[in-house]
N, C-alpha and C positions, 0 to 999 in steps of 0.2 A: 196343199193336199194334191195326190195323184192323180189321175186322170180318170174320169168319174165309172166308163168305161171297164178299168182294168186291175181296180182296186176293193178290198173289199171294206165297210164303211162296218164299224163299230157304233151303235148309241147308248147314250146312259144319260137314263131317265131316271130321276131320284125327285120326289113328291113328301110334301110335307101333309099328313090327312091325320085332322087336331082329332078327329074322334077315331080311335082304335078299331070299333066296329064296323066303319066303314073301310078298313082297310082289304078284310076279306072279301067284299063282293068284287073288288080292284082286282085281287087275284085271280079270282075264278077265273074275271073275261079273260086275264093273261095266260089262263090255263089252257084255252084254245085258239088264241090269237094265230098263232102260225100257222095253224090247218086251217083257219078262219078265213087269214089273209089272200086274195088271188089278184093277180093282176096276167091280164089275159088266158085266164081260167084257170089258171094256173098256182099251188103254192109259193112266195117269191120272200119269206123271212127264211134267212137261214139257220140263224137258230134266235132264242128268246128263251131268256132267264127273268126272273122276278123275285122279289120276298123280301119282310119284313126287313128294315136295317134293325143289325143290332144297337141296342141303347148304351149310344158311347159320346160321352162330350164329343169325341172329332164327327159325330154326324151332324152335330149342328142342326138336330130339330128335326132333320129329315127321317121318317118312319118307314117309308117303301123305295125300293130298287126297282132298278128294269133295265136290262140289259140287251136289246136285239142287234143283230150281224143281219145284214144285206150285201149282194153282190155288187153294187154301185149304188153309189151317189142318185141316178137315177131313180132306184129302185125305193130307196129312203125318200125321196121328194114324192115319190107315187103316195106311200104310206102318208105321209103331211097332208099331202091335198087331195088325195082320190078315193084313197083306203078306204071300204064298206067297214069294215072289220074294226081300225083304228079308231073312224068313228063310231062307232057301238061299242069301244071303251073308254073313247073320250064323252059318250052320255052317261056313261056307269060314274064314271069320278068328276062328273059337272054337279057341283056345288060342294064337292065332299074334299078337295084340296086346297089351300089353301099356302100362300101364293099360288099363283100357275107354276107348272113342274120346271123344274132346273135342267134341259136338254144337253150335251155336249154331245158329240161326233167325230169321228178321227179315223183316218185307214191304217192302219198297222207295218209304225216303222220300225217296231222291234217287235220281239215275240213269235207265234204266230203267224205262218206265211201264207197270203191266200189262194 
């Protein structure tokens, strides 16, 4: 991975939530997450996507997405450990997923230049 600095940091969060109806109160929080989020007062997600996975064998049981971009490496580990915001959607979906969500992270070696 690039240098945490100078790269911009892709995540995809995909959650398996066995009961349907708990999927929408997961969105809402995702619905303001990035205005939500501050890190030195400031807004620091750059963008954030979410929504129902379609019902396809290749998803593999997984019912919700979530896609957020950050400017570094940094900024993503802020969100893990410090995030007010993160955590008040990680209390909205405590007990309502099931395993814990499937995280990956990547800065953009094709596509999309930051």
């Amino acid at each position: 991975m690039a240098s945490a600095a100078s790269t911009q940091v892709h995540r995809v969060t995909m959650f398996k939530v066995p009961d349907s109806s708990n999927i929408q109160p997961i969105l809402d929080k995702y619905t303001t997450l990035a205005q939500e989020a501050k890190k030195d007062g400031k807004p620091y997600i750059l963008r954030c996507v979410a929504g129902p996975a379609v019902n396809d064998a290749r998803s593999q049981g997984y019912t919700l997405a979530a896609q957020t971009t950050f400017a570094s490496l940094d900024d993503m580990k802020f969100y893990d450990i410090e995030c007010e915001a993160h955590a008040a959607l990680k209390a909205v979906a405590k007990g309502k997923v099931e395993p814990p969500p499937l995280v990956v992270y990547f800065d953009s070696a094709v596509g999309e230049s930051s």
